[in-house]
N, C-alpha and C positions, 0 to 999 in steps of 0.2 A: 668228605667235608662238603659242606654246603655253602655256595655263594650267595648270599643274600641278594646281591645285585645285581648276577644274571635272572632270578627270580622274580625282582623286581620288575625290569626290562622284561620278561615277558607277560607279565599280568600286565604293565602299563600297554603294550604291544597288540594286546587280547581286546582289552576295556577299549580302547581310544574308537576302534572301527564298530563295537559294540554299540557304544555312546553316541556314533554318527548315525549309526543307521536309528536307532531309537529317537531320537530328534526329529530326524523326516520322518519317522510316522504319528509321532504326537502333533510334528505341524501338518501335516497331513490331515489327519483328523480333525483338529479344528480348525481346518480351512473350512474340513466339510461342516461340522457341525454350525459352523457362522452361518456361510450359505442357508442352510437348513434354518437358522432363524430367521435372515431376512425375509425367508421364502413367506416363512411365516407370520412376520410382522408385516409385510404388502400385501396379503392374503387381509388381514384384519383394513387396513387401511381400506382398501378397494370395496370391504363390506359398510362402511363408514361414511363414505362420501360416495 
């Protein structure tokens, strides 16, 4: 017989630390990618004036 609920509990168990770590790297990444445009938009600015 199958528990539906200990099934549950471990999918939820599996996903949650999946879900954390996946988070810090998309904020991660568009930390970096920001960076990367300001870099780019001071770069035009300082050609400009």
């Amino acid at each position: 017989m199958v528990n539906f609920g200990d099934i549950t509990f471990q999918l939820i168990a599996i996903l949650i630390p999946i879900a954390f770590i996946s988070a810090i790297v998309v904020f991660v990444r568009s930390t970096k990618k920001r960076n990367e445009q300001l870099k780019r938009i001071e770069e035009k600015l300082d050609k400009v004036s």
